[in-house]
C-alpha positions as a printed Julia matrix, in Angstrom:
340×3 Matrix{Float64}:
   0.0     0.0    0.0
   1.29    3.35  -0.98
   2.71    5.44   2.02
   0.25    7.71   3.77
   0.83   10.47   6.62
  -0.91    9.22  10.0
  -2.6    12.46  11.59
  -3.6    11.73  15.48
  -4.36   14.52  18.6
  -0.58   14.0   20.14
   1.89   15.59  22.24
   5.39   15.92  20.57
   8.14   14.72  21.79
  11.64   13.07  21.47
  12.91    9.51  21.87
  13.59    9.87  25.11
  11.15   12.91  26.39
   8.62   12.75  23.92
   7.23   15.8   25.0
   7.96   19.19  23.06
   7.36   22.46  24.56
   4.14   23.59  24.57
   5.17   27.15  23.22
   5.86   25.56  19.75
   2.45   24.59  19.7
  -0.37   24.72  22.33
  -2.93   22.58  20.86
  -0.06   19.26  21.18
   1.61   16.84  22.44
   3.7    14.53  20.57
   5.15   10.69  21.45
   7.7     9.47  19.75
   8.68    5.38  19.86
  11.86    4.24  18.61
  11.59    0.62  17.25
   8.56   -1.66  15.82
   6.36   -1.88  12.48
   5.38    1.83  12.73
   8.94    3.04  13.13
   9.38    6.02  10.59
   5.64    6.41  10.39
   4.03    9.11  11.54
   0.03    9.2   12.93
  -1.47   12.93  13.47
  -4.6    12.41  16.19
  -7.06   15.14  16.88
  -9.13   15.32  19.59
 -12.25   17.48  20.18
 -15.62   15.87  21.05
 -17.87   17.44  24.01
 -18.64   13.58  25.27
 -16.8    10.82  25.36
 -13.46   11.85  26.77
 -11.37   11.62  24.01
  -9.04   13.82  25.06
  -7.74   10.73  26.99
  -8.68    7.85  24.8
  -6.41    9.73  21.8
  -3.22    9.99  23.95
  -3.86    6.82  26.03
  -4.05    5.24  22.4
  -1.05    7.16  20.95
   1.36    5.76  23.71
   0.66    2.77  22.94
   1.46    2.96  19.08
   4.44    4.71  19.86
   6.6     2.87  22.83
   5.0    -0.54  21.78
   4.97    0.11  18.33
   7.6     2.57  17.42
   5.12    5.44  15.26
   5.4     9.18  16.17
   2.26    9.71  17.51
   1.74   13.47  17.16
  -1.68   14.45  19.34
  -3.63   17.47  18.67
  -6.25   19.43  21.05
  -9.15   22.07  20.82
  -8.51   24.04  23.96
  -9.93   27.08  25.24
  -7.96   30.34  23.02
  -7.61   32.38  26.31
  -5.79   30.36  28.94
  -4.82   27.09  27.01
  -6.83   24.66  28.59
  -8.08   21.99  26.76
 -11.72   22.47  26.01
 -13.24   19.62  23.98
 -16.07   21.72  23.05
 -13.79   24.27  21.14
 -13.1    24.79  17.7
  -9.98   26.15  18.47
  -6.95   24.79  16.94
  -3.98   25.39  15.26
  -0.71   23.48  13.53
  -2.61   21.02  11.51
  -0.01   21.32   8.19
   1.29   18.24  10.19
  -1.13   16.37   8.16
   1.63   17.41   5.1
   3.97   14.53   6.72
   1.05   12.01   8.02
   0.73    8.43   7.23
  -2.52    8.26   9.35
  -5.43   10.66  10.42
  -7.06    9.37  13.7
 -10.31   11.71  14.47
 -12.2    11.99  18.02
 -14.25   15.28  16.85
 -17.84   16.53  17.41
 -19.43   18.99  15.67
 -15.92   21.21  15.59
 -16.12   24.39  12.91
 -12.17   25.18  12.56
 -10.92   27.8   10.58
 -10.68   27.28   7.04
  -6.8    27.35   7.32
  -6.58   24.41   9.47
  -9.66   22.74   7.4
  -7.59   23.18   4.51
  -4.89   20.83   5.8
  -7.68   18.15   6.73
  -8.99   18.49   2.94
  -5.69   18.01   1.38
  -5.04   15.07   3.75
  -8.35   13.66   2.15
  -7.28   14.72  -1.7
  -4.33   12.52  -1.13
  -6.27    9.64  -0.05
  -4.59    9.34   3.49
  -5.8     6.37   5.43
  -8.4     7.43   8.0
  -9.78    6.22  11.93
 -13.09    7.62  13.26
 -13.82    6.85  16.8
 -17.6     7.38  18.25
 -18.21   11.02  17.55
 -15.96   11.63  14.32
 -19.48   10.46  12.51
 -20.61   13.98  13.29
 -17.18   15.73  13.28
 -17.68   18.56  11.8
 -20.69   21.31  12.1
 -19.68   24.48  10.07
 -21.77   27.14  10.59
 -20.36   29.75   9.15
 -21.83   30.68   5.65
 -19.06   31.87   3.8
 -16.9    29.0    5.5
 -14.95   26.91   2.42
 -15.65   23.8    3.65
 -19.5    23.85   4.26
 -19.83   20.21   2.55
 -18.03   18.28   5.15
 -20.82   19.18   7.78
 -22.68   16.02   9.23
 -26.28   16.55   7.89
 -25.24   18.09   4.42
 -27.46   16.67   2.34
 -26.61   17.92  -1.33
 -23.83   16.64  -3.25
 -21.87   15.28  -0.14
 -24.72   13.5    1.54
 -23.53   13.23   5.23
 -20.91   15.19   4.95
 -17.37   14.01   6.21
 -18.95   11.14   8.52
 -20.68    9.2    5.46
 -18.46   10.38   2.84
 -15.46    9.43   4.43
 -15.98    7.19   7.55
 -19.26    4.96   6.12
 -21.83    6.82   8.4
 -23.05    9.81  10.03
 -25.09   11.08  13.04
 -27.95    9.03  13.02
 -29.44    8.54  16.74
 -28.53    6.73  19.97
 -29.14    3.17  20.38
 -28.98    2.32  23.55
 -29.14    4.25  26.5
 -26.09    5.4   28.24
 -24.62    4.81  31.88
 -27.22    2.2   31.88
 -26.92   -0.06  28.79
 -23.3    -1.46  27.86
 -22.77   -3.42  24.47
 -21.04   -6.6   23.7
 -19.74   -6.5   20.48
 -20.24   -9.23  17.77
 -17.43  -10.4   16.07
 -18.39  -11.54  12.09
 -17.3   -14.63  11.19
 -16.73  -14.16   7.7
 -14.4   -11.52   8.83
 -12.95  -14.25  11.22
  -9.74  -13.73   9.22
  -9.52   -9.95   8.5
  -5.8    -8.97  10.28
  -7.96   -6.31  12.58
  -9.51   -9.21  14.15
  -6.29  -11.29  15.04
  -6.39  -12.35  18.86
  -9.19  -10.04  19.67
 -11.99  -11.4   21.51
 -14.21  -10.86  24.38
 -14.95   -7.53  23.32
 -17.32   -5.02  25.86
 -17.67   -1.68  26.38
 -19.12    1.0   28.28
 -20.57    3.55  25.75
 -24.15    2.85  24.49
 -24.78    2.16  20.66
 -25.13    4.15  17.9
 -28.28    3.65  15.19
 -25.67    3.07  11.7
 -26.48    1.48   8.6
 -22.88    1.96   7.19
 -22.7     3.08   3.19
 -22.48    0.45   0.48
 -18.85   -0.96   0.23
 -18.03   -0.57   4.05
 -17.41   -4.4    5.67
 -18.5    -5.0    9.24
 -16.23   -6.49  11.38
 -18.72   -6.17  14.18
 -21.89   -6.13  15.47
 -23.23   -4.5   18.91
 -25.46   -6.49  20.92
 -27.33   -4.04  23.63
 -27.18   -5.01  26.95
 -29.35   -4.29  30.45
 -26.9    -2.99  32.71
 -23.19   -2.06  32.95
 -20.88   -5.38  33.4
 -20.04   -7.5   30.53
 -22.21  -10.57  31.52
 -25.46   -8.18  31.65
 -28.61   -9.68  30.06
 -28.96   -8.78  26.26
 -32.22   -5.91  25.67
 -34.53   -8.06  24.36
 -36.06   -5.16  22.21
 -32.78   -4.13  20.42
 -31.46   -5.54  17.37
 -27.6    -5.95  16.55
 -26.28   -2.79  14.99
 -22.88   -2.27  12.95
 -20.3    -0.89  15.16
 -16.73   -1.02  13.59
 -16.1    -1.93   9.92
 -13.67   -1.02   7.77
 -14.0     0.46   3.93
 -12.22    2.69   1.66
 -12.39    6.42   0.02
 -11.35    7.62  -3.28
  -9.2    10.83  -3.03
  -9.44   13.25  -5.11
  -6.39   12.76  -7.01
  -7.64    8.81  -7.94
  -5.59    6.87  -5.16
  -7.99    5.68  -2.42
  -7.17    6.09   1.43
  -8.22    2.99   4.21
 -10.83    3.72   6.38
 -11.51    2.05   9.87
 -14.48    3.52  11.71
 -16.26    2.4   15.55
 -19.12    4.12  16.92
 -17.56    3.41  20.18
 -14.08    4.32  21.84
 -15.05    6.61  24.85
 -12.33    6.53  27.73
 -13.48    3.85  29.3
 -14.17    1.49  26.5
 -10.07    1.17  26.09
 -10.12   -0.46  29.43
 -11.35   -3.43  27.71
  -8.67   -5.42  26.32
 -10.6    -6.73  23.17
 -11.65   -3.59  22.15
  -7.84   -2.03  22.79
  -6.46   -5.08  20.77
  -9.13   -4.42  17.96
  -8.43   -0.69  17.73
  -4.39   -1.33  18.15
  -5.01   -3.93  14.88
  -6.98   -1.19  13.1
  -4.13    1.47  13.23
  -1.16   -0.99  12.3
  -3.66   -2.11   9.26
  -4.85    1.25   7.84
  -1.27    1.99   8.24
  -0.46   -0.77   5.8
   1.15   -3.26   8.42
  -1.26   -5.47   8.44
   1.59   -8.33   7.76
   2.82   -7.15  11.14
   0.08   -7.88  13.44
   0.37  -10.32  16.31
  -2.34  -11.53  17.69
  -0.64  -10.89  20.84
   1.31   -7.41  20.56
   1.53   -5.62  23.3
  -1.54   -3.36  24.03
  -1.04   -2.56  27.7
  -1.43    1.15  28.71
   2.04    3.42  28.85
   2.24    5.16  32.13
  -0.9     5.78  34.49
  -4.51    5.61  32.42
  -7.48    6.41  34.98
 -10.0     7.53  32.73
 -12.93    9.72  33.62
 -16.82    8.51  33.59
 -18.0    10.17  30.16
 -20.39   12.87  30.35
 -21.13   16.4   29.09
 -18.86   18.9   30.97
 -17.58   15.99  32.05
 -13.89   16.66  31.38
 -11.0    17.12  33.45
 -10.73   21.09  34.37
  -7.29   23.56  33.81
  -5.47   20.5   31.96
  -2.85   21.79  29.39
  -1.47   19.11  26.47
   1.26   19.59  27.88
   0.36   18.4   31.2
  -0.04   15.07  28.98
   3.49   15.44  28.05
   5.98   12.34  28.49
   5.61    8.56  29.15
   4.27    8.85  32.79
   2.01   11.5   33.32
  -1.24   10.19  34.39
  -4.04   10.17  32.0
  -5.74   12.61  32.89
  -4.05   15.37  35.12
  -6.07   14.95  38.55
């Protein structure tokens, strides 16, 4: 497969400190691993959804890929423009042209309107066909509301010439509804078995998280690797909801960039913080980046997927993230996930 720029939400750093100072660039934090598949690969991650916390799935994620997997994991951040913070529910970011150098794109957005400058780098990224990962929210990433804005067609309820905007276009689906009610109903996911053999599946099983479902029909060409099975309560061997059907909830397709190559594409409508502390659902998502990265050849079903320094993630919720945290307080191997 032709060699793509990985874009992920990332502090920067070094082999040894992978942090960079935050005064080269507020909005990130980069990790940088020095031996495995993904060594001289870079993955740019963004994070900005209001939700699901991932503003500590992205980084918990990107440590992984890096130390265990040797990829510079470069992790960007909407914060708040006046003190720095990270605010998940801002559009504000800068420094995307990292996307110039990415082999992967990892999105965690919600209905973010960022400048046309930094949309611009997200749009060439695209042109190029640069393999893609949408977690949960990244269906409805973007919500540009500004009428003179450039990119007005990558909205999530456009519904001429784009239909669905980035999320169907790109990742198979867009906002649709929720499926499933959170904080009380968990989901099981189903693993297909005629995609027993698909290199994202290798070694995962057991696979339950904590989010609630998400109503997708993915668009024609996408392949599901899994189901979601509904469940009533919040432990893994909770009763199935007897008046829910199985949903898709991770599949995998691909795009056609504007300049004719075509990009890999792994999407999951789940991934909030504490569906990583799952290990089938780490292991599938681990799988996911190595294959849209074009390692699939590489993947063991049993690499090493255990978290890089402290991960203590916080119960999802609206206004539910941790308070006066900086990317930078992100920075290095062993800061805890979040800042308490």
């Amino acid at each position: 497969m032709a060699k793509y720029a990985v874009i992920v939400l990332v502090a920067v750093g070094c082999l040894i400190n992978p942090a960079v100072s935050a005064a080269q660039n507020p909005h990130l934090v980069v990790y940088k691993g020095d031996k495995g598949p993904g060594s001289g690969k870079h993955i740019v991650w963004l994070a900005g959804d209001h939700e699901y916390r991932g503003e500590e799935s992205l980084p918990a994620l990107a440590r992984i890929l890096a130390k265990h997997h040797g990829f510079k994991c470069s992790v960007f951040f909407t914060t708040d423009p006046k003190t720095g913070f990270i605010e998940p529910g801002s559009s504000n970011i800068s420094g995307l042209d990292a996307l110039k150098t990415a082999d992967l794109l990892v999105v965690f957005l919600r209905f973010q309107d960022f400048p046309d400058d930094q949309m611009q780098h997200i749009v060439d990224y695209l042109a190029r066909g640069g393999p893609v990962i949408g977690y949960r929210t990244a269906t409805h990433a973007f919500q540009i509301k500004r009428p003179d804005a450039k990119f007005l067609k990558y909205t999530w309820n456009q519904a001429e010439g784009y239909p669905g905007g980035f999320g169907r276009q790109i990742l198979g689906e867009t906002w649709v509804s929720h499926y499933g009610r959170n904080h009380e109903q968990s989901s099981r996911l189903l693993l297909q078995a005629d995609q027993a053999r698909h290199p994202i599946l290798r070694g995962v099983k057991d696979v339950w998280v904590q989010s609630g479902g998400y109503t997708a029909d993915p668009i024609e060409g996408s392949h599901i690797l899994a189901l979601g099975q509904i469940l009533n309560g919040m432990t893994a061997d909770s009763p199935p909801a007897e008046d829910k059907k199985t949903l898709p909830v991770a599949w995998y397709r691909s795009y056609q960039g504007a300049f004719g190559k075509s990009g890999r594409v792994f999407t999951t409508t789940h991934g909030a913080s504490e569906d990583l502390l799952n290990e089938g659902f780490r292991r599938m998502v681990v799988n996911a980046t190595l294959w849209a990265a074009g390692l699939e050849a590489r993947i063991r079903p049993t690499s090493d997927i255990s978290f890089v320094g402290p991960f203590n993630p916080s119960t999802y919720s609206f206004e539910g993230f941790v308070k006066e945290m900086k990317p930078s307080d992100l920075a290095g191997w062993d800061s805890p996930i979040p800042k308490r």
